[in-house]
N, C-alpha and C positions, 0 to 999 in steps of 0.2 A: 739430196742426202741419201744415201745408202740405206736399205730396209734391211730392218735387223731378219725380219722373215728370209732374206737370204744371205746373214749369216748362216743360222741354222740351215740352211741348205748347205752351203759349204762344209758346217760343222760334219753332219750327215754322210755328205762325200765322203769325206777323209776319212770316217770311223769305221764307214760301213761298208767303203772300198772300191765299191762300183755303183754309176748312177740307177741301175735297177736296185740292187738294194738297197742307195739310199730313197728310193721311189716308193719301194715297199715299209721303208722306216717310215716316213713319212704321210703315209698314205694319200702322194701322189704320184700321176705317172711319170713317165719318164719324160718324156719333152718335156714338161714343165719344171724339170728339177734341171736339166740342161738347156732351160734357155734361162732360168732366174741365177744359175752360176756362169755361164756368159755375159748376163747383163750385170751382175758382178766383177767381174774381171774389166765389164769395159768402163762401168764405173769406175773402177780404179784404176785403170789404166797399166795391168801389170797381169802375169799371166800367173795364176796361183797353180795351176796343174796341167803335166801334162798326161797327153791322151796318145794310148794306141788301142788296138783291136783286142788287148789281151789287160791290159790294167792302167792306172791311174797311179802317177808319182807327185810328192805334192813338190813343187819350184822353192828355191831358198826362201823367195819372197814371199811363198804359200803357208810354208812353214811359221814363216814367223805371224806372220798375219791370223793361222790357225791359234796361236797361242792367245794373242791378241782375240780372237774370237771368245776361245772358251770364257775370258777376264771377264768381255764386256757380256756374255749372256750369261754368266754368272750374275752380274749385277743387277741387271736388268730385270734376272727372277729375282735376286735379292730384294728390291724396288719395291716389287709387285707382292710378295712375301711381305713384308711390312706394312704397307698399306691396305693389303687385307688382317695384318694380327691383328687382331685385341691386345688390349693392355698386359694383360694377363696370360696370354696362351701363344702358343708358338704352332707354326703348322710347318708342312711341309718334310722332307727330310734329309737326315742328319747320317752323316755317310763317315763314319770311322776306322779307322785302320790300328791294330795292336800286335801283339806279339799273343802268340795262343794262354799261355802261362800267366799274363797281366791281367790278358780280359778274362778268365776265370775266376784268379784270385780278387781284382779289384773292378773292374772296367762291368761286369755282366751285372755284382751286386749293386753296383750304381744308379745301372741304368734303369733296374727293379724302381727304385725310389723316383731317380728324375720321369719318369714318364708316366707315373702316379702326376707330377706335380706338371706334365704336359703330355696329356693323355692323346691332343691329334694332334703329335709330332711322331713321324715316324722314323724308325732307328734300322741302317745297314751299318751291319758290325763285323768289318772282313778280319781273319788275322791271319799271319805269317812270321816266318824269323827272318824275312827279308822285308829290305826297305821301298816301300811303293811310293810313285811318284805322285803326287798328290796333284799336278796339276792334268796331267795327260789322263790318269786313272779317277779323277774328280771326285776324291774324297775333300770333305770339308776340314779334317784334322787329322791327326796321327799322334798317339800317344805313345813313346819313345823312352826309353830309360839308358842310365848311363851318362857317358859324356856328348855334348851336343858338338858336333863338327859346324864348320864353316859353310851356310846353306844359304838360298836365298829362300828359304821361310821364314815366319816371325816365330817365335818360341817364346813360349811361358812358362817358368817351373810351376810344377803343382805340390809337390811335395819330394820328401828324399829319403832313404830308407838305408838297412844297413847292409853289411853284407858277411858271412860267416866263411872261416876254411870248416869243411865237415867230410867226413869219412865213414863208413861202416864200419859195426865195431870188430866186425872177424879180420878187415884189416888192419886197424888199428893194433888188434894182442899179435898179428905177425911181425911189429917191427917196435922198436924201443920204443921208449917215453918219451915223445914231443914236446919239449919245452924253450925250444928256439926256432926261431924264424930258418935257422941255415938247417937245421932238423926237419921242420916243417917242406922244407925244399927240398929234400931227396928222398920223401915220396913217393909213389905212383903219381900223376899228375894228371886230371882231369881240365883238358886246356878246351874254353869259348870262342870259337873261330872269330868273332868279332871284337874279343876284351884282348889287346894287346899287353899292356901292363897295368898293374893295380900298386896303388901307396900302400903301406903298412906302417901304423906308428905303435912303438911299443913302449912299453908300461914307463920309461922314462923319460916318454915325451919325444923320441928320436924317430925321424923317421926314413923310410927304406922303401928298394921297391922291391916287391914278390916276382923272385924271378927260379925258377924250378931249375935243377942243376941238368945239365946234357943228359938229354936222351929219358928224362924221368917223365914228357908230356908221353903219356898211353894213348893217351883218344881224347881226339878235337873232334866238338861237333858246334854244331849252330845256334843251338836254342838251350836254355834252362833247364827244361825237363827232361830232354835225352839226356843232359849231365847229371841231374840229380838220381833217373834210374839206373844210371853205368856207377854212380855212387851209392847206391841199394845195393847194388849185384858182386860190390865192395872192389870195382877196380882201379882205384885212385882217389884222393884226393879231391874233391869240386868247392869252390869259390861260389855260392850261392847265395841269392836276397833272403832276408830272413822270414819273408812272406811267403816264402816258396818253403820250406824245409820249416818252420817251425813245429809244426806236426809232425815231423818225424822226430825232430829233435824231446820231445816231448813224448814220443812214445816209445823213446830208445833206441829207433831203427839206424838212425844216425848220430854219431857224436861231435859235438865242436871239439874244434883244436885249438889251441892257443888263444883261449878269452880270454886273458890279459892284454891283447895285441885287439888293435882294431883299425880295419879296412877302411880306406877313404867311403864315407858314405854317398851313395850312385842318388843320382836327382831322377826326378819322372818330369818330363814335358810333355805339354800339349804343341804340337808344330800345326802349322797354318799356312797356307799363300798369302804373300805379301800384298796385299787387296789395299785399296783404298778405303772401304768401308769393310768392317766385322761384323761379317751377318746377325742377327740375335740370335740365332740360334745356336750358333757356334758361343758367343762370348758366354750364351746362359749356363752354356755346357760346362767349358774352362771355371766360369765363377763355381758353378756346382762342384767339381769334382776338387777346387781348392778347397774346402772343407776339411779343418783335419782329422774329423770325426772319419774321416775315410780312407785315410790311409793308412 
């Protein structure tokens, strides 16, 4: 049988590039990390990586076999993680991925609470407007808004939230009275590199997609809050959760348009590796954060 002690050697290699660093990750030397990933390769009979004098490539068969690595020493601490909780407590930690704007508004005051209620679990909370690979990057989850594409993670909605057209108001008195969808579309256009089209149904129950007329998108950017401040500074139009802008809407900074009319509402997921087991600590997470007191 094959020692998972050189998986993790192998893992090591690959992350850390070359056998002296993964010697130093490790804190062994170097012959012993290259002779336990030789007697892995001969163990399985297949060459996971090749070698020259200047670097390390992993082999198709390495590749895949790495992925196959992280699964099973994922597990494995999963295992060991469990049979030391208690009934009651969770250890170990819980590695999350968001968008900067989510984990602010929703994701940071959460975790306030859930780690009151598992105080030696520990929390890495990366965020970004781009989407991390969860398996290579080994986060335990991804918290994700919008529509869910075709992936091979598990996804759970947690909740769903609305979404407003809003404007400043020095733009708004420079152009006529907004009172239709084809009005609303021409504009300044504050366009989400990533939201391609949005439904709109209006006060009769009909509905349409929001599509801004030629040439009226000003500035496309990536994330929520570069649109909501390019919508402060009043150069368009922004398409925003109503999580994000409620405060301004409330303090006048910004005005809804067309609240008779309302946007398909965008869902929040929690994304996952399709694992065979659900760590606990991940599902405790997912149960917590379905709460609708929090969203």
């Amino acid at each position: 049988m094959v020692s998972l002690d050189r998986f993790d050697t192998f893992k090591a290699v690959v992350e850390a590039g070359s056998l002296t660093a993964a010697a130093d990750l490790l804190g062994q030397t170097r012959a012993v990390v290259s002779f336990n990933l030789k007697r892995l390769e001969a163990e399985l009979g297949v060459t996971l990586l090749t070698r020259n004098t200047r670097q390390l490539a992993l082999t198709d068969a390495g590749e895949r076999f790495y992925l196959r690595c992280l699964r099973t020493l994922d597990e494995a601490r999963l295992a060991i993680e469990e049979a030391r909780s208690e009934h009651t407590q969770l250890r170990g930690t819980l590695r999350i991925t968001t968008t900067v704007e989510y984990a602010l508004a929703r994701v940071v005051p959460a975790l306030d609470v859930f780690r009151e209620l598992h105080p030696q679990l520990n929390i890495h909370l990366s965020t970004s407007s781009t989407h991390a690979d969860l398996i290579s990057e080994r986060f335990d989850l991804a918290i994700r808004l919008g529509r869910m594409l075709d992936s091979n993670l598990r996804a759970v909605q947690l909740s769903t939230f609305e979404i407003f057209s809003v404007a400043a108001p020095n733009l708004i008195e420079r152009h006529e009275a907004v009172s239709t969808l084809a009005a609303l579309e021409h504009l300044p256009t504050l366009g989400h590199g990533r939201v391609s089209e949005l439904t709109v149904t209006d006060p009769e129950g009909g509905e349409h997609l929001y599509q801004p007329g030629p040439g009226r998108t000003a500035i496309v950017a990536d994330n929520s809050s570069t649109l909501r401040a390019f919508a402060l500074s009043g150069h368009g139009v922004a398409i925003l959760p109503q999580w994000l802008v409620q405060e301004d809407l409330d303090a006048g900074r910004l005005q809804r348009l067309l609240p008779d009319h309302q946007f398909a509402r965008q869902g929040v997921y929690a994304l996952y590796p399709d694992t065979r087991h659900l760590p606990l600590k991940v599902r405790a997470f997912i149960d917590f954060m379905k709460n609708p007191q929090l969203g």
